[in-house]
C-alpha positions as CSV (number, residue, x, y, z in Angstrom):
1,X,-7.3,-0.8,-14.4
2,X,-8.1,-3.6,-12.3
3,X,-10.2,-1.7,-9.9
4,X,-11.4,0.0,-12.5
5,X,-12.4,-3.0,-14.3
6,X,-13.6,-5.1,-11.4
7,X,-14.6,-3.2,-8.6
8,X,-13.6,-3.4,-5.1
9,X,-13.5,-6.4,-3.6
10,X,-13.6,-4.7,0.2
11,X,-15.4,-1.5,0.7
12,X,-13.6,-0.6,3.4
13,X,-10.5,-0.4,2.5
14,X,-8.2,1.4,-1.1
15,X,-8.1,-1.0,-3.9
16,X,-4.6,-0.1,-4.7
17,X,-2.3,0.5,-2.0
18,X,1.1,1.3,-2.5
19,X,3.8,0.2,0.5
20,X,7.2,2.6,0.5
21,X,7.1,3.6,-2.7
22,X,10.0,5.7,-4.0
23,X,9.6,9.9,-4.4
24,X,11.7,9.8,-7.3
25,X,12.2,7.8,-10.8
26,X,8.3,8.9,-11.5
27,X,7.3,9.6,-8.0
28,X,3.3,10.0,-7.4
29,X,2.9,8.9,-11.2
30,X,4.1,5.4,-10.3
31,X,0.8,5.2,-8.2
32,X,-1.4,7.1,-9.7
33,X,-4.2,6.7,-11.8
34,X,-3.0,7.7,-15.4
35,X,-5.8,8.4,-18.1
36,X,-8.1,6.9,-15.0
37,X,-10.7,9.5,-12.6
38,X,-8.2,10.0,-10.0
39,X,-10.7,7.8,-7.2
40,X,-8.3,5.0,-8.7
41,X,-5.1,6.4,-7.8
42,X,-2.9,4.2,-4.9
43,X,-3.1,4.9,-1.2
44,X,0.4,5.4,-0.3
45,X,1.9,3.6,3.0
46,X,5.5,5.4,4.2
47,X,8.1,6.0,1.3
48,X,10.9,4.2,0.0
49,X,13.8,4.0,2.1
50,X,12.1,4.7,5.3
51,X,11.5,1.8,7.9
52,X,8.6,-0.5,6.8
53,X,8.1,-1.0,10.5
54,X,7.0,3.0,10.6
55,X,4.7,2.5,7.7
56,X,0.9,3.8,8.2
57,X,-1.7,5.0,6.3
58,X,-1.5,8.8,6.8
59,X,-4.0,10.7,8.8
60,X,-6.0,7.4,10.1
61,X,-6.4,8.2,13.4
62,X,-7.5,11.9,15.2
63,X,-6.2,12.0,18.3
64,X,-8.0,15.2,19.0
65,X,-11.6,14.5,18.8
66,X,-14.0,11.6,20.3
67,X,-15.5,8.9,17.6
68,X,-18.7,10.9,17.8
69,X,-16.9,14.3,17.4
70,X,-15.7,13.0,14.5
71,X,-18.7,11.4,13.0
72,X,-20.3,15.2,13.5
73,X,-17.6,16.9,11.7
74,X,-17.8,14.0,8.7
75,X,-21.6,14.5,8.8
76,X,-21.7,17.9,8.1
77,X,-18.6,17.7,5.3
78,X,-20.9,14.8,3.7
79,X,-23.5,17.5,3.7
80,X,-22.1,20.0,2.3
81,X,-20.5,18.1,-0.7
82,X,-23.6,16.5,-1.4
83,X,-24.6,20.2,-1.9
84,X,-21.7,21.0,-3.8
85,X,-21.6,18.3,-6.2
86,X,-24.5,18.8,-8.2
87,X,-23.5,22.0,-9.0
88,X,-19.8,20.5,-10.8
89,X,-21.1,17.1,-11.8
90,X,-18.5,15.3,-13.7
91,X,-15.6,17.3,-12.1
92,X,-13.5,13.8,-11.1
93,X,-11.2,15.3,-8.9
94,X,-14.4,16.6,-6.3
95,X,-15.8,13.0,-6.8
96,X,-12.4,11.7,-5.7
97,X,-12.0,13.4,-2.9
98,X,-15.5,13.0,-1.6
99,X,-15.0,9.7,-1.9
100,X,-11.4,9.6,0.0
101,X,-13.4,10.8,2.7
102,X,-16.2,8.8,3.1
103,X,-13.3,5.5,2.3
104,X,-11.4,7.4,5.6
105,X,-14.0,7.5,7.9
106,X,-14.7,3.2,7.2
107,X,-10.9,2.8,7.0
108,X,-11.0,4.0,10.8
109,X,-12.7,1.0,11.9
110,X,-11.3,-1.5,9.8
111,X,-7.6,-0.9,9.2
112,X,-5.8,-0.9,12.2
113,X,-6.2,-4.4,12.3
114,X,-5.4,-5.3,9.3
115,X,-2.1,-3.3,9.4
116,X,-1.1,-4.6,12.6
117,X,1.3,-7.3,11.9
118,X,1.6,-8.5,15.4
119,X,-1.2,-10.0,14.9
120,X,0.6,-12.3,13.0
121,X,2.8,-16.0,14.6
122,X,5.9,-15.9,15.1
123,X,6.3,-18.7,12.7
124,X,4.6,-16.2,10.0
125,X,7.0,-13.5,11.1
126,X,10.3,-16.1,10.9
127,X,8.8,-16.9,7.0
128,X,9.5,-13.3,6.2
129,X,12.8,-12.7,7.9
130,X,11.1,-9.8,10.1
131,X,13.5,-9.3,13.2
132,X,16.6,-10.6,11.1
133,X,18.8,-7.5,10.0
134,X,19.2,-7.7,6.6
135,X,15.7,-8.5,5.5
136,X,13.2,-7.4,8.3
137,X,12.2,-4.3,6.1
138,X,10.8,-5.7,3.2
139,X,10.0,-8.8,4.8
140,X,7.7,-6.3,6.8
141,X,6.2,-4.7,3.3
142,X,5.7,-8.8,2.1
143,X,3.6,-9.3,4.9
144,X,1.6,-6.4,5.4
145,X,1.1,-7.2,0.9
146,X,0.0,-10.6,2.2
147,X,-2.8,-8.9,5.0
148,X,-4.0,-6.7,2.5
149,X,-4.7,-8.9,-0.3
150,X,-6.2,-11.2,2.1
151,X,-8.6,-8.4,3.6
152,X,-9.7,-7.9,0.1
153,X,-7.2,-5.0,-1.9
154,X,-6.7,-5.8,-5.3
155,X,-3.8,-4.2,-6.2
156,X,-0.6,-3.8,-3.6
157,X,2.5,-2.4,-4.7
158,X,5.7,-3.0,-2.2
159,X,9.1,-0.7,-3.1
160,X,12.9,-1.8,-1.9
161,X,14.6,1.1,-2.4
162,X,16.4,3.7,-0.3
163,X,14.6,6.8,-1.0
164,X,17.3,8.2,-3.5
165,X,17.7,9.5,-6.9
166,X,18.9,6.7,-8.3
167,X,16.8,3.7,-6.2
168,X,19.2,0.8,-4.8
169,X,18.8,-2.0,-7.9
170,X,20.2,1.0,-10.5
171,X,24.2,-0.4,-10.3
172,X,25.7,1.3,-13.3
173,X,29.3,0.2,-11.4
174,X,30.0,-1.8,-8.4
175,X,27.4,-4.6,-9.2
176,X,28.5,-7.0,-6.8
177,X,26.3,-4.6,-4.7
178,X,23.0,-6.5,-6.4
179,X,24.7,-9.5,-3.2
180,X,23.4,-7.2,-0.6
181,X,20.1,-6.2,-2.2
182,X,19.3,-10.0,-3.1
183,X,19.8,-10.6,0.7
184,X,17.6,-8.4,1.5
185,X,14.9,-9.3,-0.7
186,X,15.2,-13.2,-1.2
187,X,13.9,-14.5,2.0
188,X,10.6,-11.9,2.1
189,X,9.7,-13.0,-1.5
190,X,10.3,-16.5,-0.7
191,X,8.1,-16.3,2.1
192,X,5.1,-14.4,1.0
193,X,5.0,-16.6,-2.5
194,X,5.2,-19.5,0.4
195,X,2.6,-18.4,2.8
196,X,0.5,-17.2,-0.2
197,X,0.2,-21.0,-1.3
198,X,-0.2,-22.6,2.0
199,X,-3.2,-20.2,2.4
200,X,-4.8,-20.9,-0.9
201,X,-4.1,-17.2,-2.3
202,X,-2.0,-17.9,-5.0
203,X,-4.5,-20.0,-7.1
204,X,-6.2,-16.1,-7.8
205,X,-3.2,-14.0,-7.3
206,X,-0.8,-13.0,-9.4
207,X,3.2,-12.0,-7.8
208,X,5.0,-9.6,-10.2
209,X,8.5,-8.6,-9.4
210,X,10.1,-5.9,-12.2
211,X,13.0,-3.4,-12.1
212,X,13.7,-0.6,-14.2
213,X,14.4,-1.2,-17.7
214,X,15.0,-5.0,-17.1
215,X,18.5,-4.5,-15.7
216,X,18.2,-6.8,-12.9
Protein backbone atom coordinates (compact mmCIF):
# COMPACT_ATOMS: atom_id res chain seq x y z
CA UNK A 1 0.00 0.00 0.00
CA UNK A 2 2.69 2.34 0.43
CA UNK A 3 4.20 1.85 -2.93
CA UNK A 4 1.10 1.73 -4.09
CA UNK A 5 0.09 4.93 -2.71
CA UNK A 6 3.28 6.82 -3.22
CA UNK A 7 5.30 5.63 -5.85
CA UNK A 8 8.82 4.60 -5.95
CA UNK A 9 11.08 6.59 -4.53
CA UNK A 10 14.19 4.75 -6.63
CA UNK A 11 13.49 3.37 -10.00
CA UNK A 12 16.05 1.20 -9.96
CA UNK A 13 15.52 -0.76 -7.32
CA UNK A 14 11.85 -3.07 -5.71
CA UNK A 15 9.96 -0.83 -3.46
CA UNK A 16 9.34 -3.60 -1.04
CA UNK A 17 12.02 -5.91 -0.35
CA UNK A 18 11.79 -8.58 1.88
CA UNK A 19 15.30 -10.00 3.76
CA UNK A 20 15.01 -13.94 4.94
CA UNK A 21 11.62 -14.11 5.22
CA UNK A 22 10.24 -17.34 6.61
CA UNK A 23 8.59 -20.26 3.95
CA UNK A 24 6.09 -21.11 6.40
CA UNK A 25 3.40 -19.34 8.92
CA UNK A 26 1.92 -17.62 5.58
CA UNK A 27 4.89 -18.06 3.42
CA UNK A 28 4.87 -15.93 -0.09
CA UNK A 29 1.59 -14.23 1.27
CA UNK A 30 3.57 -12.45 4.00
CA UNK A 31 5.19 -10.59 0.94
CA UNK A 32 2.93 -10.40 -1.40
CA UNK A 33 0.73 -8.04 -2.73
CA UNK A 34 -2.81 -8.98 -1.40
CA UNK A 35 -5.93 -7.38 -3.19
CA UNK A 36 -2.92 -5.28 -4.92
CA UNK A 37 -1.68 -5.96 -9.14
CA UNK A 38 1.03 -8.27 -8.16
CA UNK A 39 3.95 -5.44 -9.53
CA UNK A 40 3.68 -4.60 -5.74
CA UNK A 41 4.48 -7.83 -4.36
CA UNK A 42 8.13 -7.97 -2.16
CA UNK A 43 11.46 -8.98 -3.77
CA UNK A 44 12.58 -11.60 -1.62
CA UNK A 45 16.41 -11.71 -0.40
CA UNK A 46 17.55 -15.53 1.09
CA UNK A 47 14.87 -17.21 3.52
CA UNK A 48 14.56 -17.43 7.06
CA UNK A 49 16.97 -19.36 8.76
CA UNK A 50 19.57 -19.35 6.15
CA UNK A 51 22.75 -17.07 6.68
CA UNK A 52 22.02 -13.37 6.15
CA UNK A 53 25.66 -13.22 5.05
CA UNK A 54 24.49 -15.54 1.79
CA UNK A 55 21.59 -13.33 1.11
CA UNK A 56 21.19 -11.99 -2.64
CA UNK A 57 18.71 -11.00 -4.89
CA UNK A 58 18.09 -14.10 -6.96
CA UNK A 59 19.13 -14.28 -10.62
CA UNK A 60 21.02 -10.72 -10.58
CA UNK A 61 23.97 -11.52 -12.27
CA UNK A 62 24.39 -13.97 -15.74
CA UNK A 63 27.48 -15.30 -15.63
CA UNK A 64 27.05 -16.68 -19.12
CA UNK A 65 26.54 -13.83 -21.40
CA UNK A 66 28.54 -10.39 -21.96
CA UNK A 67 26.61 -6.98 -20.78
CA UNK A 68 25.81 -6.52 -24.44
CA UNK A 69 24.68 -10.18 -24.96
CA UNK A 70 22.44 -9.51 -22.42
CA UNK A 71 21.11 -6.21 -23.42
CA UNK A 72 20.26 -8.16 -27.02
CA UNK A 73 18.42 -10.86 -25.42
CA UNK A 74 16.39 -8.03 -23.06
CA UNK A 75 15.85 -6.09 -26.29
CA UNK A 76 14.23 -8.49 -28.11
CA UNK A 77 11.98 -9.89 -24.82
CA UNK A 78 10.99 -5.94 -24.52
CA UNK A 79 9.88 -6.37 -28.05
CA UNK A 80 7.97 -9.03 -28.04
CA UNK A 81 5.87 -8.12 -24.84
CA UNK A 82 5.30 -4.86 -26.12
CA UNK A 83 3.64 -6.90 -28.90
CA UNK A 84 1.97 -9.07 -26.67
CA UNK A 85 0.48 -6.73 -24.25
CA UNK A 86 -1.90 -4.99 -26.28
CA UNK A 87 -3.45 -7.93 -27.14
CA UNK A 88 -4.32 -8.85 -22.91
CA UNK A 89 -4.45 -5.29 -21.66
CA UNK A 90 -5.41 -5.29 -18.11
CA UNK A 91 -4.01 -8.85 -17.47
CA UNK A 92 -1.88 -7.69 -14.11
CA UNK A 93 0.11 -10.54 -13.87
CA UNK A 94 1.77 -10.00 -17.76
CA UNK A 95 2.20 -6.28 -16.60
CA UNK A 96 3.99 -7.56 -13.61
CA UNK A 97 6.22 -9.55 -14.98
CA UNK A 98 7.12 -7.20 -17.85
CA UNK A 99 7.90 -4.99 -15.44
CA UNK A 100 10.16 -7.43 -13.14
CA UNK A 101 12.14 -7.50 -16.20
CA UNK A 102 12.71 -4.26 -17.23
CA UNK A 103 13.32 -3.50 -12.88
CA UNK A 104 16.10 -6.60 -13.40
CA UNK A 105 17.96 -5.37 -16.14
CA UNK A 106 18.46 -1.59 -14.06
CA UNK A 107 18.82 -3.64 -10.84
CA UNK A 108 22.08 -5.07 -12.63
CA UNK A 109 23.79 -1.85 -12.46
CA UNK A 110 22.69 -0.56 -9.38
CA UNK A 111 22.40 -3.21 -6.75
CA UNK A 112 25.50 -4.82 -6.22
CA UNK A 113 26.53 -1.86 -4.51
CA UNK A 114 24.05 -1.24 -2.48
CA UNK A 115 23.96 -4.89 -1.21
CA UNK A 116 27.56 -4.96 -0.55
CA UNK A 117 27.97 -4.35 3.04
CA UNK A 118 31.69 -4.13 2.95
CA UNK A 119 31.25 -1.16 1.86
CA UNK A 120 30.35 -0.26 5.13
CA UNK A 121 33.24 0.88 8.48
CA UNK A 122 34.02 -1.21 10.64
CA UNK A 123 32.63 1.11 13.26
CA UNK A 124 29.11 0.65 11.24
CA UNK A 125 29.66 -3.08 11.26
CA UNK A 126 30.63 -3.22 15.34
CA UNK A 127 27.03 -1.04 15.67
CA UNK A 128 25.29 -4.14 14.37
CA UNK A 129 27.10 -6.85 16.07
CA UNK A 130 28.17 -8.39 12.52
CA UNK A 131 31.31 -10.69 13.20
CA UNK A 132 30.10 -11.39 16.87
CA UNK A 133 28.41 -14.96 17.11
CA UNK A 134 25.32 -14.56 18.47
CA UNK A 135 24.03 -11.51 16.53
CA UNK A 136 26.09 -11.24 13.23
CA UNK A 137 22.95 -12.63 11.21
CA UNK A 138 20.43 -10.25 11.80
CA UNK A 139 22.75 -7.65 12.50
CA UNK A 140 23.67 -8.40 8.82
CA UNK A 141 19.67 -8.13 7.66
CA UNK A 142 19.63 -4.55 9.95
CA UNK A 143 22.15 -3.17 7.91
CA UNK A 144 21.56 -4.25 4.56
CA UNK A 145 17.44 -2.62 5.85
CA UNK A 146 19.49 0.44 6.59
CA UNK A 147 21.32 0.49 2.75
CA UNK A 148 18.23 -0.01 1.22
CA UNK A 149 16.03 2.48 2.72
CA UNK A 150 18.82 4.83 2.31
CA UNK A 151 19.12 3.99 -1.56
CA UNK A 152 15.50 4.79 -1.81
CA UNK A 153 13.16 1.33 -0.94
CA UNK A 154 10.23 2.12 0.80
CA UNK A 155 9.26 -0.79 2.40
CA UNK A 156 11.98 -3.48 3.89
CA UNK A 157 10.92 -6.36 5.74
CA UNK A 158 13.89 -8.29 7.83
CA UNK A 159 12.79 -12.04 9.32
CA UNK A 160 14.70 -13.82 12.61
CA UNK A 161 13.61 -17.01 12.39
CA UNK A 162 15.11 -20.45 11.59
CA UNK A 163 13.31 -21.58 8.64
CA UNK A 164 10.90 -23.91 10.59
CA UNK A 165 7.32 -24.76 11.10
CA UNK A 166 6.96 -23.06 14.04
CA UNK A 167 9.49 -19.84 13.59
CA UNK A 168 12.01 -19.30 16.74
CA UNK A 169 9.81 -16.47 18.83
CA UNK A 170 6.61 -19.29 18.94
CA UNK A 171 7.75 -20.74 22.71
CA UNK A 172 4.62 -22.51 23.77
CA UNK A 173 7.20 -24.29 26.60
CA UNK A 174 10.65 -23.61 27.51
CA UNK A 175 10.40 -19.71 27.36
CA UNK A 176 13.52 -18.88 28.92
CA UNK A 177 14.56 -19.74 25.24
CA UNK A 178 13.10 -15.93 24.32
CA UNK A 179 17.18 -15.20 26.42
CA UNK A 180 18.77 -16.50 23.35
CA UNK A 181 16.59 -14.99 20.72
CA UNK A 182 16.73 -11.42 22.53
CA UNK A 183 20.58 -11.79 22.22
CA UNK A 184 20.41 -12.28 19.04
CA UNK A 185 18.27 -9.49 18.17
CA UNK A 186 18.96 -6.65 20.72
CA UNK A 187 22.24 -5.35 19.66
CA UNK A 188 21.11 -5.23 15.58
CA UNK A 189 17.94 -3.32 16.50
CA UNK A 190 19.74 -1.15 18.76
CA UNK A 191 22.09 -0.28 16.20
CA UNK A 192 20.17 0.28 13.11
CA UNK A 193 17.46 2.55 15.31
CA UNK A 194 21.08 4.17 16.31
CA UNK A 195 22.66 4.64 12.98
CA UNK A 196 19.26 5.47 11.52
CA UNK A 197 19.23 8.82 13.79
CA UNK A 198 22.79 9.77 13.53
CA UNK A 199 22.08 9.70 9.67
CA UNK A 200 18.96 11.77 9.76
CA UNK A 201 16.68 8.73 8.54
CA UNK A 202 14.52 8.34 11.40
CA UNK A 203 12.84 11.78 11.23
CA UNK A 204 10.89 10.05 7.88
CA UNK A 205 11.14 6.43 8.82
CA UNK A 206 9.09 4.51 10.63
CA UNK A 207 10.82 0.99 12.72
CA UNK A 208 8.11 -1.67 13.36
CA UNK A 209 9.06 -4.73 15.27
CA UNK A 210 5.77 -7.41 15.65
CA UNK A 211 5.48 -11.10 16.46
CA UNK A 212 2.81 -13.35 15.87
CA UNK A 213 -0.25 -12.80 17.76
CA UNK A 214 1.48 -10.42 20.32
CA UNK A 215 3.14 -13.18 22.28
CA UNK A 216 6.40 -11.74 22.61
Amino acid sequence: WINYGLGSENENLPGFVSICPSPGNGGARNYGSAFLPPVFQGTTMGTAGGPAADARIRDLVNARLSRRQQLRQFELLRSLNNSQLPADSGDAELEAVINSFELAWRMQSHAPDILDLSRETPATQALYGINEKPTDDFGRQCLMARRLSEAGVRFIQVTYGDGTPNPAWDQHSNLPKHADHARRVDKPIAGLLEDLNQRGLLEDTIVWWGAEFGRT
